[in-house]
C-alpha positions in Angstrom: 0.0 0.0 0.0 1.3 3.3 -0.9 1.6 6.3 1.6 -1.2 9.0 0.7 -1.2 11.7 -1.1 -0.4 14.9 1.4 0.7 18.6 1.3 2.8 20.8 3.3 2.7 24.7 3.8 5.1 24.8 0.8 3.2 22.5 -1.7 2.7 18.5 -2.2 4.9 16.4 -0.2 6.2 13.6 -1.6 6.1 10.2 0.5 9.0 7.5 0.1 9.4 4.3 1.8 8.3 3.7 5.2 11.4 3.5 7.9 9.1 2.4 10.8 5.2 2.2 12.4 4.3 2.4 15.5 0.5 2.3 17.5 -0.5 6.0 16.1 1.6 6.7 12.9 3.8 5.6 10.4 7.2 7.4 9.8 8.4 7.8 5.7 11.0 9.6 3.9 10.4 12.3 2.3 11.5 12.2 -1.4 13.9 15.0 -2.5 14.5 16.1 1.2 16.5 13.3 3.1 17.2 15.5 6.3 13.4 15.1 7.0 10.9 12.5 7.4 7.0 12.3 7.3 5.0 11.1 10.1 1.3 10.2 9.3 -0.8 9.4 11.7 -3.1 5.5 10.9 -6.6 7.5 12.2 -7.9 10.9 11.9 -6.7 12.8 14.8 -8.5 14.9 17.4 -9.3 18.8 16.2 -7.5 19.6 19.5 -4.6 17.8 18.4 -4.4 19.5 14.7 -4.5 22.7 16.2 -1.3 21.3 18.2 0.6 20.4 15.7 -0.6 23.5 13.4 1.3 26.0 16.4 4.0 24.1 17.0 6.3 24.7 14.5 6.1 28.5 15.7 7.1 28.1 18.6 10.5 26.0 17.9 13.9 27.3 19.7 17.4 26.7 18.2 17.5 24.7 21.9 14.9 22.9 21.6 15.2 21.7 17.8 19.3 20.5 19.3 17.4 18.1 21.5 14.3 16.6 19.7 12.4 16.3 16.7 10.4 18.7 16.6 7.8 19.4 13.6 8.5 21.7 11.1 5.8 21.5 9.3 1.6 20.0 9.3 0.9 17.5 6.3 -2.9 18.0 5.1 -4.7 14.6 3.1 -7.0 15.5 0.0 -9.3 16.4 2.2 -7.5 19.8 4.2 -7.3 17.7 7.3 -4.3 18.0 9.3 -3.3 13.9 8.9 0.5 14.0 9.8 3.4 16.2 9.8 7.6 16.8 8.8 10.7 16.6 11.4 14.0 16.3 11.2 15.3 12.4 10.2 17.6 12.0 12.9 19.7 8.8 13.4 19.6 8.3 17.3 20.7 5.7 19.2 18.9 2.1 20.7 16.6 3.4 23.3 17.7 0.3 25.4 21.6 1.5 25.2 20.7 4.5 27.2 18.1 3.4 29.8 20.8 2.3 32.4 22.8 5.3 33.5 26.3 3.5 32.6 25.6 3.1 29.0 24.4 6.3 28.9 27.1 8.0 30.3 29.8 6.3 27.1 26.9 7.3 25.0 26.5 10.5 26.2 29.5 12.3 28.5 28.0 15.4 28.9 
């Protein structure tokens, strides 16, 4: 099954291949832009939860985007609901390598 069709504040988005899914969304790259990825959530989301996503990418720090992955951008379906949105593909480490606090620490000195 493909991904659907969806468009960002800039224009269509195109989808690539799915890197993972998980028990709300699906993450895909994002063809053309390989420092991003597309997550999209399975259900129609909440309109409190659009509205969410629609403010967040305002309110992004130079901090904040260091630390997580935060979205940059909403992804709209056919329909102009607010179905996923764009972050930053980041290649992080196995959660499990940094639950105990001496893996951590080699993983992360600081």
């Amino acid at each position: 099954m493909s991904a659907p069709a969806v468009t960002g504040s800039k224009g269509p988005v195109r989808i690539g291949q799915r890197l993972g899914k998980g028990g709300e969304g699906a993450v895909y790259e994002v063809v053309g832009q390989p420092d991003l990825v597309a997550k999209l959530y399975l259900k129609d989301i909440a309109p409190e939860r659009a509205e969410k996503l629609r403010v967040m990418p305002q309110l992004v720090t130079p901090q904040l985007a260091s630390l997580t992955a935060w979205p940059h951008d909403v992804l709209k379906g056919t329909n102009g609901n607010v179905v996923g949105f764009l972050m930053p593909k980041i290649i992080a480490h196995d959660v499990h390598k940094v639950y105990g606090p001496k893996s951590r620490q080699q993983i992360f000195p600081q």
